[in-house]
C-alpha positions in Angstrom: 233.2 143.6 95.6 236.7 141.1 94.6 235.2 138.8 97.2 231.5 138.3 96.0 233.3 138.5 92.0 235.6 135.6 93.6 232.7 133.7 95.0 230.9 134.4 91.8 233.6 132.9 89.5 234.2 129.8 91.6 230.2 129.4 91.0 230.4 129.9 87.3 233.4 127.4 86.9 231.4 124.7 89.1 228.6 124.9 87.6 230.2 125.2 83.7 227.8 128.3 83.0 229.3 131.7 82.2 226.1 134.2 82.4 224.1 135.2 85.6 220.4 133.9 84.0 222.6 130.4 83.2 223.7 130.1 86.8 220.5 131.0 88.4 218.8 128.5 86.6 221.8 125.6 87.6 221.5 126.5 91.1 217.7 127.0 90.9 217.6 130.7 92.5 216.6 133.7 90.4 218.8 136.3 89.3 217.7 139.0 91.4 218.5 137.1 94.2 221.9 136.8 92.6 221.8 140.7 92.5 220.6 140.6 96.4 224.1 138.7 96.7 226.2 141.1 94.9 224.5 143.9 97.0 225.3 141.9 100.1 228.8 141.2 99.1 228.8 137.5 100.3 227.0 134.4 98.3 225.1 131.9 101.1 226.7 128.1 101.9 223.5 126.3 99.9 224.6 128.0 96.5 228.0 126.7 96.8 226.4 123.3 98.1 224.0 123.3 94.9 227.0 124.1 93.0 229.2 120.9 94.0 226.6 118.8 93.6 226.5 120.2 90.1 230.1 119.5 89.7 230.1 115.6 90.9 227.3 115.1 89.3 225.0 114.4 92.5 221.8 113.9 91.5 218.8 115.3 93.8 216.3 113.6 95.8 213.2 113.7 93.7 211.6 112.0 96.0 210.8 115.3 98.1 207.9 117.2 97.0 208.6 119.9 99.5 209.7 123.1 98.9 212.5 125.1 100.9 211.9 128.6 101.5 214.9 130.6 102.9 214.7 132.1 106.3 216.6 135.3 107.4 217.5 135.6 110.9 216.5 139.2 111.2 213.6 141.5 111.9 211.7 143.9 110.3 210.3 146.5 113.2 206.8 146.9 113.4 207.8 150.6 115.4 210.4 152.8 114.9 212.6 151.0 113.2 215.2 148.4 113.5 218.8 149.3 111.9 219.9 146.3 109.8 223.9 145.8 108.9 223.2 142.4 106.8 220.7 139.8 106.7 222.1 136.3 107.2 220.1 133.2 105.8 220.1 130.5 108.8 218.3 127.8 107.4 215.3 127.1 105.3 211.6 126.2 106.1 209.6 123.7 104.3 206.3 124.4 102.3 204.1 122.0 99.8 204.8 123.5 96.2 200.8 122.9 95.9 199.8 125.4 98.5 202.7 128.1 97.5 201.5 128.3 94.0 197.3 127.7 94.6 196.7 129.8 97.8 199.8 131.9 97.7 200.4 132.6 94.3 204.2 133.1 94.1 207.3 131.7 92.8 209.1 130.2 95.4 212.0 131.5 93.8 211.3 134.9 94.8 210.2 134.7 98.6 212.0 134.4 101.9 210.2 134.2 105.2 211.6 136.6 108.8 210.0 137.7 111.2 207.8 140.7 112.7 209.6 142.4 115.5 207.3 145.4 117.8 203.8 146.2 117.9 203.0 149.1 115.1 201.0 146.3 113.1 199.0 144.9 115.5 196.3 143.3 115.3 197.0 142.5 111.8 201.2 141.4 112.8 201.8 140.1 116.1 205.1 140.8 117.7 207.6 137.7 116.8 206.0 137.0 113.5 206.8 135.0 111.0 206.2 136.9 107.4 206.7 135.2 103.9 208.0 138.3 102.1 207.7 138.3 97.9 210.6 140.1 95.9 208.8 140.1 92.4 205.3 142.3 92.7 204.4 143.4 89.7 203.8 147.3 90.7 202.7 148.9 93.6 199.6 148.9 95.3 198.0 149.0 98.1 199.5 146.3 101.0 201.8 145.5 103.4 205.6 145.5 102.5 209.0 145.2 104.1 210.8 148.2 103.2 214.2 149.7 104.2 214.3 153.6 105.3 217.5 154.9 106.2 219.0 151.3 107.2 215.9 150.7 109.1 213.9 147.6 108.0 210.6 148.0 108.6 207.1 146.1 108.1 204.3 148.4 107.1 201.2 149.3 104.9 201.3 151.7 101.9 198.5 153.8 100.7 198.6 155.1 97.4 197.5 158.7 97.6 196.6 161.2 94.3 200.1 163.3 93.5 202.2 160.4 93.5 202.2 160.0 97.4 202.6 157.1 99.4 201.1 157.2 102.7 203.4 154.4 105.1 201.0 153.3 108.1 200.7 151.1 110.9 197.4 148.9 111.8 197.9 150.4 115.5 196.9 153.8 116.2 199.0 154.3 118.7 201.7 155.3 115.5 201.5 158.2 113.5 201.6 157.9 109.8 203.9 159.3 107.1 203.8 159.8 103.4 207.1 159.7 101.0 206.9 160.2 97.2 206.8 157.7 94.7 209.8 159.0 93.2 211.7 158.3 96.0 211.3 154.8 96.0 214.5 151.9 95.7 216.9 155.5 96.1 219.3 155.7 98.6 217.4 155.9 101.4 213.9 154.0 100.8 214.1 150.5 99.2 211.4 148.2 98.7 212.3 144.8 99.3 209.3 143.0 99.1 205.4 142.5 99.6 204.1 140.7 102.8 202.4 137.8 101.3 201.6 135.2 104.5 202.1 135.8 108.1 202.1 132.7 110.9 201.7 133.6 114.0 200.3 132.1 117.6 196.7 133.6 118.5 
């Protein structure tokens, strides 16, 4: 982790903040995803770009009333399973702040958007996709999620079950389903990264 504490620093000393809720607020990101960084060991090019703008004292365009949502060039399988090394942010989509937080409902802080890759969701998730994943759901219930099993990143629908049992399904029935326990969940092997809240996809 000396690179990402590195990175880190220079984004404390640019900004002129010292703790992780003052930095997340200067370079407008929450900290979990500051704690998604650390677990990836690297820190995206807009954070450092945020940062020096911080530092010359560049003010931003108020003018834009849009909303940039990060997008992840990778997939989460809708099949078997996709394995997953890193997920790299390649650029950022735009959405109207009105329609994230009235027909939505989330902080735009906590989403990123990726797409759908395989069939096991179908009809619900077509094949290429595109998902808007939220990081801060308030408990678990019953819904579609991106999760990561055994460095697999997968797109599927939990069912809670009586015992403490989740029950991980697919919209087609051509998959089998399979149940884990609750207990198990964000271990080593079965992380929850988000819930699917909006899909776009051709018809």
């Amino acid at each position: 982790m000396e690179d990402f504490d590195k990175q880190l620093e220079a984004l404390f000393e640019a900004t002129k903040t010292i703790k992780i809720n003052e930095l997340s607020k200067a370079i407008d990101v929450s900290p979990s995803t500051i704690r998604t960084w650390r677990g990836r060991n690297k820190i995206p090019e807009s954070a450092f770009r945020k940062a020096e703008q911080i530092r010359q004292n560049v003010p931003e365009n108020k003018t834009d009333k849009r909303i940039n949502l990060p997008f992840y060039e990778v997939s989460a399988s809708a099949g078997d399973g996709r394995l997953v090394e890193a997920e790299e942010q390649t650029h950022l989509i735009s959405f109207a702040p009105e329609w994230l937080d009235k027909e939505i409902g989330v902080n735009p802080k906590e989403v990123f958007l990726m797409l759908v890759e395989g069939d096991s969701m179908y009809p619900t998730l077509k094949n290429g996709a595109m998902i808007m994943v939220n990081q801060d759901f308030n408990g678990l219930s019953d819904g579609i999620y991106v999760m990561r099993h055994e460095h697999n990143l997968l797109v599927k629908r939990l069912q809670l079950l009586p015992g403490g049992i989740i029950k991980v399904k697919s919209d087609n029935n051509m998959y089998e389903p399979w149940e884990i326990n609750k207990e198990h969940l964000n271990g080593t092997d079965i992380e929850l990264i988000g819930r699917v809240v909006w899909s776009g996809q051709r018809m």
